[in-house]
MINU-925202 format. One record per residue (C-alpha): residue number from 0; x, y, z. Coordinates in steps of 0.02 Angstrom, whole numbers, plus 50000, padded with zeros to 5 digits. Each point is the difference from the previous one (the first is absolute). Example, Ala and Ser with C-alpha at 12.3 -4.5 7.8 and 13.67 -1.06 7.14 Angstrom:
<recs>
+-----+-------+-------+-------+
:  nr :    px :    py :    pz :
+-----+-------+-------+-------+
:   0 : 50615 : 49775 : 50390 :
:   1 : 50069 : 50172 : 49967 :
+-----+-------+-------+-------+
</recs>
This chain:
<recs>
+-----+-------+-------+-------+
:  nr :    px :    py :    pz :
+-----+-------+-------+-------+
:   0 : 54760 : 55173 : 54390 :
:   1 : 50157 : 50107 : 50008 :
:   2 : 50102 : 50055 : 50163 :
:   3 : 50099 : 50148 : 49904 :
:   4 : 50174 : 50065 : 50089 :
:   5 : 50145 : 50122 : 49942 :
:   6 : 50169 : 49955 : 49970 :
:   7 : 50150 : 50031 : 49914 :
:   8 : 49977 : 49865 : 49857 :
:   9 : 50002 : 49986 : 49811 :
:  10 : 49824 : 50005 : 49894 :
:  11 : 49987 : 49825 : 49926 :
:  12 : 49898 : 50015 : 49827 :
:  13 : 49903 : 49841 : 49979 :
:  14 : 49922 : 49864 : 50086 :
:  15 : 50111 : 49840 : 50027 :
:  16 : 50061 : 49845 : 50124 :
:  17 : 50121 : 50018 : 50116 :
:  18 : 50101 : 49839 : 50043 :
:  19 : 49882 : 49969 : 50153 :
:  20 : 49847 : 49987 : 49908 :
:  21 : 49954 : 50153 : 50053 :
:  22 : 49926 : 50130 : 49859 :
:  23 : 50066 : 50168 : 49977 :
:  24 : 49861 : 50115 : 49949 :
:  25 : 50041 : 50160 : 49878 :
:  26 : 49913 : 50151 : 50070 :
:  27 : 49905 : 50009 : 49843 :
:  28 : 49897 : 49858 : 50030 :
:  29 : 49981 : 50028 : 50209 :
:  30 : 49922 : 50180 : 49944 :
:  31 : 49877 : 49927 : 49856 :
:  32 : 49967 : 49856 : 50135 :
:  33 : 49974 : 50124 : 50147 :
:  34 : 49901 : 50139 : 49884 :
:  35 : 50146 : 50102 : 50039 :
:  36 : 49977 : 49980 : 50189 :
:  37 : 49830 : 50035 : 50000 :
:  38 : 49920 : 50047 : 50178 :
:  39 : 49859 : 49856 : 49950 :
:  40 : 50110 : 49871 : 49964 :
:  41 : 50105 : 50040 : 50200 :
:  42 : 49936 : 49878 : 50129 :
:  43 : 50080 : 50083 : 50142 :
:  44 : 50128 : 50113 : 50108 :
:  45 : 50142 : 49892 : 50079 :
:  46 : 50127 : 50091 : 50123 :
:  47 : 50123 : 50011 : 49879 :
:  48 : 49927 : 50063 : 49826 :
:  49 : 49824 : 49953 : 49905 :
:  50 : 49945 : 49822 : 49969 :
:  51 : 49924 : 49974 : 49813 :
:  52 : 49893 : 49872 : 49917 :
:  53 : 50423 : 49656 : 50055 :
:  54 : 50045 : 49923 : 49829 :
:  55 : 50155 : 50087 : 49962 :
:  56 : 50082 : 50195 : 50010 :
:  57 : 49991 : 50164 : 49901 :
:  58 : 50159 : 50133 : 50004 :
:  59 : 49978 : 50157 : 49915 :
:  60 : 50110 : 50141 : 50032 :
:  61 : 50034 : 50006 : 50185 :
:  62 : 49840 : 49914 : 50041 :
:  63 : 49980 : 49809 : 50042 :
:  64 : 49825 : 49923 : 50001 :
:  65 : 49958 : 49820 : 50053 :
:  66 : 49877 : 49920 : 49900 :
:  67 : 49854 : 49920 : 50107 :
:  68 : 49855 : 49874 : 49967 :
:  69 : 49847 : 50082 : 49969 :
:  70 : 49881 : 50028 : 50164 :
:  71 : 49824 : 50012 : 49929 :
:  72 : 49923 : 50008 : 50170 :
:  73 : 50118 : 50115 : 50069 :
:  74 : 50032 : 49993 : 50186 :
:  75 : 49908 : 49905 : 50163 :
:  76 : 49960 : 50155 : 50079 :
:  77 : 49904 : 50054 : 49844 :
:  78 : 49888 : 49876 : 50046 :
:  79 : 50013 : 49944 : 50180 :
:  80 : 49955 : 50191 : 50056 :
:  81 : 49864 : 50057 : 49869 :
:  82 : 49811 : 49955 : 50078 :
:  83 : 49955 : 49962 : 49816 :
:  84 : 50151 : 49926 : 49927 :
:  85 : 50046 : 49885 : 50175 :
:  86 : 49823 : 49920 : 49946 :
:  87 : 50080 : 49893 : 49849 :
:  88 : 50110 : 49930 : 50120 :
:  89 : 49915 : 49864 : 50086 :
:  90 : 50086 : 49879 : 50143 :
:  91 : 50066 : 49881 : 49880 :
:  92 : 50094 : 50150 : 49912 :
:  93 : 50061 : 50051 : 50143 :
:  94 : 50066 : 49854 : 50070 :
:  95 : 50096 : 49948 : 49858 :
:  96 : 50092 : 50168 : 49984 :
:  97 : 50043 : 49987 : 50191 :
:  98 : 50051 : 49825 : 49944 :
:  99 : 50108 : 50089 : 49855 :
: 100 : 50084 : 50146 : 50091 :
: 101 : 50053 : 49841 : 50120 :
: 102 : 50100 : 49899 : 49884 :
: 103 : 50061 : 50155 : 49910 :
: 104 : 50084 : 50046 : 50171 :
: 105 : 50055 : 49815 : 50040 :
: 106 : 50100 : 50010 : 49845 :
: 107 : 50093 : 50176 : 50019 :
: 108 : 50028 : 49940 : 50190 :
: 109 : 50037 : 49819 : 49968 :
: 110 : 50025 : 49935 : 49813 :
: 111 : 50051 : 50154 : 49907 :
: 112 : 50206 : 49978 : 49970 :
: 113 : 50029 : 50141 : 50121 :
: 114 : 49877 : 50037 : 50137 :
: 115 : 49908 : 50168 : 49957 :
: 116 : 49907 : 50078 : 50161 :
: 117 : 49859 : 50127 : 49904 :
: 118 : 49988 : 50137 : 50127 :
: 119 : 49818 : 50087 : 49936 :
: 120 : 49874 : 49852 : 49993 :
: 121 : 49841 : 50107 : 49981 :
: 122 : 49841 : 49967 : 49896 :
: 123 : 50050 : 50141 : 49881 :
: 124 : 50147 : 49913 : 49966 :
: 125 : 49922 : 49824 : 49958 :
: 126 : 49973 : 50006 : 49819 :
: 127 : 49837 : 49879 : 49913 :
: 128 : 49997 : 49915 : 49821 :
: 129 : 49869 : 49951 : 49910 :
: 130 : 49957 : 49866 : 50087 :
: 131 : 50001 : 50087 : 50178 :
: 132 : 50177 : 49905 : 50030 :
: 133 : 50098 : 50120 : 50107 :
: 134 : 50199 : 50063 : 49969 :
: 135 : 50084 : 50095 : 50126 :
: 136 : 50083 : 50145 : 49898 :
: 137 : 50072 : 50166 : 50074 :
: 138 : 50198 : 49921 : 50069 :
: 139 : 50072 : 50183 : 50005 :
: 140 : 50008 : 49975 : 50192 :
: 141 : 50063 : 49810 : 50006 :
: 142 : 50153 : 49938 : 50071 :
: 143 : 50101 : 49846 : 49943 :
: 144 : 50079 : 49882 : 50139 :
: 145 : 50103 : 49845 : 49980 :
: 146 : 49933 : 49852 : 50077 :
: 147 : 50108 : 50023 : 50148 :
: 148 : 49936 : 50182 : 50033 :
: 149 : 49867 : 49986 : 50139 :
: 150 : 49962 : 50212 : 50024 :
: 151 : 50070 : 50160 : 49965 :
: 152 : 49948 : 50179 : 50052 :
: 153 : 50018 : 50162 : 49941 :
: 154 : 49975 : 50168 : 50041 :
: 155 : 49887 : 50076 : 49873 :
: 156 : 49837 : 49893 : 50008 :
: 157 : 49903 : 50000 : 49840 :
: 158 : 49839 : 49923 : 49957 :
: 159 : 49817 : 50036 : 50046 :
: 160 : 49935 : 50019 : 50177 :
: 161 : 49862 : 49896 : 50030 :
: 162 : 50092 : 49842 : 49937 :
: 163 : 50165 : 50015 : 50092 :
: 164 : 50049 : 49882 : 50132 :
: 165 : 50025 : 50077 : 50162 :
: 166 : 50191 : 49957 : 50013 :
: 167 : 50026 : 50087 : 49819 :
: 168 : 49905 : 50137 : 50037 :
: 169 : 50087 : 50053 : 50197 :
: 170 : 50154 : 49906 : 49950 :
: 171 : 50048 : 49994 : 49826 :
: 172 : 50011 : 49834 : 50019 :
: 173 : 49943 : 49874 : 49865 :
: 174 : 49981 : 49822 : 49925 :
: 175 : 49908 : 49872 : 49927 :
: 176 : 49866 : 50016 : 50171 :
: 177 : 49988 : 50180 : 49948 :
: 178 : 49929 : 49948 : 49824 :
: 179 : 49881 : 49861 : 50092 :
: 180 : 49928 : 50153 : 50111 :
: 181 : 49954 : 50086 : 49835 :
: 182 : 49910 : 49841 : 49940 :
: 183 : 49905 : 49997 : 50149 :
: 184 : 49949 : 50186 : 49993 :
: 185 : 49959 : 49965 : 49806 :
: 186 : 49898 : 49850 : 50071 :
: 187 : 49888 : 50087 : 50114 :
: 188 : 49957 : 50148 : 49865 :
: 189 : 49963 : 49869 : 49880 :
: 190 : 49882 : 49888 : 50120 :
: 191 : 49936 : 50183 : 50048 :
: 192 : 49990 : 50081 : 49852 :
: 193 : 50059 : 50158 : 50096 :
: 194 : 50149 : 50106 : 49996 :
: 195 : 50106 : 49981 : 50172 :
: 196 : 49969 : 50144 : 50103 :
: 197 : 49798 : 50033 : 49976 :
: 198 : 49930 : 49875 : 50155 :
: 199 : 49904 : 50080 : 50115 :
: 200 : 49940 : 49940 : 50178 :
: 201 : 49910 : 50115 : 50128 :
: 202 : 50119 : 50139 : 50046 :
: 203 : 50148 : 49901 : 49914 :
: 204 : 50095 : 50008 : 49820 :
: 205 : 50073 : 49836 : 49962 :
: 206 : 50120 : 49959 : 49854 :
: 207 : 49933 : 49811 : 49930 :
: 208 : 50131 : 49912 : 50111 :
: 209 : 49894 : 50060 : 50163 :
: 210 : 49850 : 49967 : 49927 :
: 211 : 50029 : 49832 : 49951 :
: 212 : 50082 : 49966 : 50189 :
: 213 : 49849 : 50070 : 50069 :
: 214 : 49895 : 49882 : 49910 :
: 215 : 50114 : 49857 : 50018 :
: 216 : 49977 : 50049 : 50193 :
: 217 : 49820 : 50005 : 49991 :
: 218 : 49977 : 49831 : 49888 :
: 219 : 49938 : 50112 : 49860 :
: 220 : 50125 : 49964 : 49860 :
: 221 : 49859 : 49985 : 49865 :
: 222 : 49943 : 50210 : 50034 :
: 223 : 50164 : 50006 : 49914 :
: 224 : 49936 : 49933 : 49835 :
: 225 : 49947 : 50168 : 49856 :
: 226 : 49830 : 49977 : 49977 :
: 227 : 49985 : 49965 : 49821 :
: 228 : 50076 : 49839 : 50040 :
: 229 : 49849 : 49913 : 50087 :
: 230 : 49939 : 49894 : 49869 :
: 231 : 50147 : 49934 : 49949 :
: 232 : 50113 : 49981 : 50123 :
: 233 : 50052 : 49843 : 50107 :
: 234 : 49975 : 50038 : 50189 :
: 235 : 50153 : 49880 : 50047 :
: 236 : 50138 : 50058 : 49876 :
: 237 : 49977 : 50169 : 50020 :
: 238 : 49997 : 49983 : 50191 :
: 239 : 50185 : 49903 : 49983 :
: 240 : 50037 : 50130 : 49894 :
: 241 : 49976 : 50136 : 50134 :
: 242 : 50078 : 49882 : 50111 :
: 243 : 50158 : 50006 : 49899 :
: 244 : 50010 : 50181 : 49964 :
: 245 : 49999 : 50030 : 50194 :
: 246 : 50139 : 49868 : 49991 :
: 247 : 50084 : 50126 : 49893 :
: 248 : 49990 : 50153 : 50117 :
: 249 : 50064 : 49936 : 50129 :
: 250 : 50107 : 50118 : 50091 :
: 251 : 50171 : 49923 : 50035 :
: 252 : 50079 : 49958 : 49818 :
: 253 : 50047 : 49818 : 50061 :
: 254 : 49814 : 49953 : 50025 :
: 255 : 49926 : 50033 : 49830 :
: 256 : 49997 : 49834 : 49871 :
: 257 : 50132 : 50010 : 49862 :
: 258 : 49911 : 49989 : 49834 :
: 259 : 50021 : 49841 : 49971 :
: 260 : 49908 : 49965 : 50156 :
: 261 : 49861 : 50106 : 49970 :
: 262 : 49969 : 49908 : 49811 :
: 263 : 49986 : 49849 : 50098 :
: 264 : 49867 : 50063 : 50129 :
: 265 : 49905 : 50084 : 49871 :
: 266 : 49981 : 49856 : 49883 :
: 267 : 50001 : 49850 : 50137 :
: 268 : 49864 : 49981 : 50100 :
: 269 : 50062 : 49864 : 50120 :
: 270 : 50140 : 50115 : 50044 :
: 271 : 49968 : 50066 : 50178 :
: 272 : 50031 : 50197 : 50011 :
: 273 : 50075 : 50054 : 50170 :
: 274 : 49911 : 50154 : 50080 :
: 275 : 50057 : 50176 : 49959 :
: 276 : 50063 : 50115 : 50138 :
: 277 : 49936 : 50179 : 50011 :
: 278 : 50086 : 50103 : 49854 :
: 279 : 50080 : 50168 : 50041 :
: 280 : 49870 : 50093 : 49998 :
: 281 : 49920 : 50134 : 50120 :
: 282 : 49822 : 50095 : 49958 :
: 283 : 49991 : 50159 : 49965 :
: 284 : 49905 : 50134 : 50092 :
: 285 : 50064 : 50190 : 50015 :
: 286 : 50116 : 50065 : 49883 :
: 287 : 50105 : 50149 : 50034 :
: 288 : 50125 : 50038 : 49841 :
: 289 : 50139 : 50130 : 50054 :
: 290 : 50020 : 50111 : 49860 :
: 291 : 50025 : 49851 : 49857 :
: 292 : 49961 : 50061 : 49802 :
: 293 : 50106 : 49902 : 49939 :
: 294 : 50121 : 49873 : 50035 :
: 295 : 50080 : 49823 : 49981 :
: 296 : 50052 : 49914 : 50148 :
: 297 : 50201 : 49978 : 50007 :
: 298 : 50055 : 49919 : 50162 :
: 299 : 49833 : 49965 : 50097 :
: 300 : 50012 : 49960 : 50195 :
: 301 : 49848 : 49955 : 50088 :
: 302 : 49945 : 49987 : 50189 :
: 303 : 49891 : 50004 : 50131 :
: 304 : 49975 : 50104 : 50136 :
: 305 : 49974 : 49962 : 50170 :
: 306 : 49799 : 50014 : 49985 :
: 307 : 50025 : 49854 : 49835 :
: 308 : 49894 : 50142 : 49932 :
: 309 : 50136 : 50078 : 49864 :
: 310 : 50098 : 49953 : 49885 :
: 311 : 50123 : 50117 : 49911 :
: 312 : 50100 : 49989 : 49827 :
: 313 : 50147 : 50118 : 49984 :
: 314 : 50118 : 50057 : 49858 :
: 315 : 49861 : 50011 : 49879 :
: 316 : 50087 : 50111 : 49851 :
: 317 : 49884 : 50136 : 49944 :
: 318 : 50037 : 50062 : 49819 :
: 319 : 50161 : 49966 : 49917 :
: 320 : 50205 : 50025 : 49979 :
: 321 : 50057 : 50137 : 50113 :
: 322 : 49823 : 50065 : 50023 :
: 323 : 49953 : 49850 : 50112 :
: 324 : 49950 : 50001 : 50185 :
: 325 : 49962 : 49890 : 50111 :
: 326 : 49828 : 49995 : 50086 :
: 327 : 49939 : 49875 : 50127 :
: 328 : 49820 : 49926 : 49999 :
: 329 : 49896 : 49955 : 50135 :
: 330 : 49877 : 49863 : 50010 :
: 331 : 49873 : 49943 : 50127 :
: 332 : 49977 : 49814 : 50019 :
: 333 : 50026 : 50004 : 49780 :
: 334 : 50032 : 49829 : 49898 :
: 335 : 50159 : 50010 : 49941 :
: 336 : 49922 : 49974 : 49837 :
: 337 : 49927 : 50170 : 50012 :
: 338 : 50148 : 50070 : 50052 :
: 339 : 50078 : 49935 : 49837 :
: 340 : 49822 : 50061 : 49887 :
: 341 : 50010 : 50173 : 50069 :
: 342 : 50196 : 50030 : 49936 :
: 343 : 49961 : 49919 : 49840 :
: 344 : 49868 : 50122 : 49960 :
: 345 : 50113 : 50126 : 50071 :
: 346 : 50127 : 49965 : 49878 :
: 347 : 49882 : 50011 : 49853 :
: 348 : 49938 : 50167 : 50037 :
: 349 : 50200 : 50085 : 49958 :
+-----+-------+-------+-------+
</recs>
C-alpha cells in the first residue's frame, strides 16, 4: 500500500536500510509492485491523496511515498455496508474487529510513546487483512499530545460528519473522548450493519445514535442487530455491546469510558456497565435548507428558539477564497447529526 506526497527531496535509486530498520524503497520496484499505480490494485480514497494496495519509504523526484502492508480485504465499510458482502461477516467476525479497533485505540491513547488522538474513526477508514484482523489506517487528520495534554481546539474542524463528537463538531474542541465517540458510532454501524444516517421511524429520520436510544428506551436493543447475523450471533454480547456503544455517545465528553475502559467492559462480563444518558440527539422532521449548494461549516452556532422547535447553524461558508458567503440554515426539531450529514454532502457537491 502506498500513501504518495510531493516534496522537495532527492530521488534515491535503489532499495536499502535505513539505520531504523526501516526500508527505503526505489521507485522502480514500488511501480513494478503497484502495476504502475494501477486503479485495480487502489483500495481506497483517503482525505489527503489515494490509498494503494508500512514497511519502509520511497522518494523519487519531489514525491515521497510510504510503503504500507498489503490490505487484501480492503476496507470495513467494503463489507459492513454491501447486503451481499456484510453476509461473510458473521457475529464472531464482528466482534473481534470491534475487539481490534479497541486495543488499536488504547494504544495510540494510552501506550503509544506519545499519545496520538485519530480524529476520522470511520468504517472506511478501518483497514482488514487476511485474516479479517482490523488496522486503523488513514492518520492525515490525527493530532499528537503529550501525556500531560488533556484537549485542544481549533478552528477549522476536519473529519467526517456522522462520526464527530458533538463538542468537536460546535466547538472545535477535541480529545481522546472525541476518538471514543467515533468508536461508538463505528460500533452501532457494525452491530447494525447500516450506515449512520438511514433509520427511519414513523414521521422521523434518525442518525444510528437515536435509533439505538430509542431502542435502549423501549428495551429493544436486539432490533439493533443486521439481520444476517441471527444464526450466529450471541444474544448477550451483542446486547453489552450496544450497551457500550451508547456508553460512547454520550453527550457530555466527561461521561463517555476512556478506551481502556471500554476493552474491559467489552471483554469482562462480571464488569457492571452504568446506564447511558440520552445522547445529543434530536429527530428529524421538516427540513427547510436556505439557499445551501454547497458548503462546509466554519464556525457553527446553534440554538433554540422560544417554541424548542428550531435550531439554527450560522457562518456556514459557501464556495471558496474570496468567493465565499455566508448562509444560515434552518432546522426544525433536526439531530444535530443531520445537521452535520446535510453540510457534508454539501461540501462534496463543489
Amino acid at each position: 500500500m502506498v500513501d504518495r506526497s510531493t516534496g522537495d527531496v532527492n530521488g534515491l535509486q535503489n532499495d536499502g536500510k535505513m539505520g531504523n530498520n526501516l526500508t527505503v524503497f526505489s521507485y522502480a520496484s514500488v511501480v513494478a509492485a503497484t502495476t504502475n499505480f494501477s486503479e485495480e490494485n487502489k483500495l481506497g480514497q483517503g482525505g489527503f491523496g489515494p490509498v494503494y494496495k508500512l514497511f519502509g519509504f520511497c522518494i523519487h523526484g519531489e514525491e515521497r511515498m510510504l510503503i504500507y502492508a498489503y490490505m487484501p480485504n480492503k476496507s470495513l465499510d467494503y463489507f459492513l455496508f454491501d447486503s451481499t458482502r456484510a453476509m461473510l461477516l458473521d457475529w464472531t467476525k464482528r466482534f473481534n474487529i470491534i475487539e481490534g479497533i479497541a486495543q488499536g485505540m488504547l494504544y495510540l491513547h494510552k501506550y503509544s510513546r506519545m499519545r496520538v488522538i485519530h480524529r476520522d474513526l470511520k468504517a472506511s477508514n478501518i483497514l482488514l487483512d487476511e485474516y479479517m484482523k482490523p488496522k486503523i489506517s488513514d492518520f492525515g487528520l490525527a493530532r499528537i499530545f503529550t501525556h500531560n495534554e488533556l484537549e485542544a481546539s481549533t478552528n477549522r474542524i476536519v473529519g467526517t460528519y456522522g462520526y464527530m463528537s458533538p463538542e468537536y463538531a460546535m466547538e472545535g474542541i477535541f480529545s481522546i473522548k472525541s476518538d471514543v465517540y467515533s468508536f461508538g458510532v463505528l460500533m452501532l454501524e457494525i452491530m447494525s450493519g447500516r450506515r449512520n444516517s438511514s433509520f427511519y421511524i414513523a414521521d422521523h429520520v434518525l442518525n444510528i445514535v437515536g435509533y439505538a436510544w430509542e431502542l435502549w428506551k423501549e428495551g429493544r436493543g436486539l432490533e439493533i442487530m443486521d439481520p444476517t447475523l441471527k444464526d450466529s450471533c450471541t444474544e448477550d454480547q451483542l446486547l453489552r455491546c450496544f450497551h457500550v456503544g451508547l456508553l460512547c455517545v454520550e453527550e457530555n465528553a466527561a461521561d463517555r469510558p476512556c478506551m481502556s475502559d471500554v476493552v474491559s467492559m467489552l471483554t469482562t462480563e462480571t464488569i457492571s456497565l452504568p446506564l447511558p444518558t440520552r445522547p445529543a440527539f434530536i429527530a428529524i422532521r421538516n427540513v427547510i435548507v436556505s439557499d445551501i449548494t454547497c458548503g462546509k461549516a466554519q464556525g457553527m452556532s446553534l440554538w433554540k428558539g422560544t417554541s424548542g422547535g428550531w435550531v439554527k447553524i450560522r457562518q456556514v461558508s459557501i464556495g471558496s477564497g474570496s468567493k465565499s458567503r455566508d448562509k444560515v440554515v434552518i432546522v426544525e426539531e433536526m439531530t444535530l447529526q443531520s445537521v452535520f450529514d446535510i453540510l457534508d454532502k454539501a461540501s462534496k457537491s463543489t
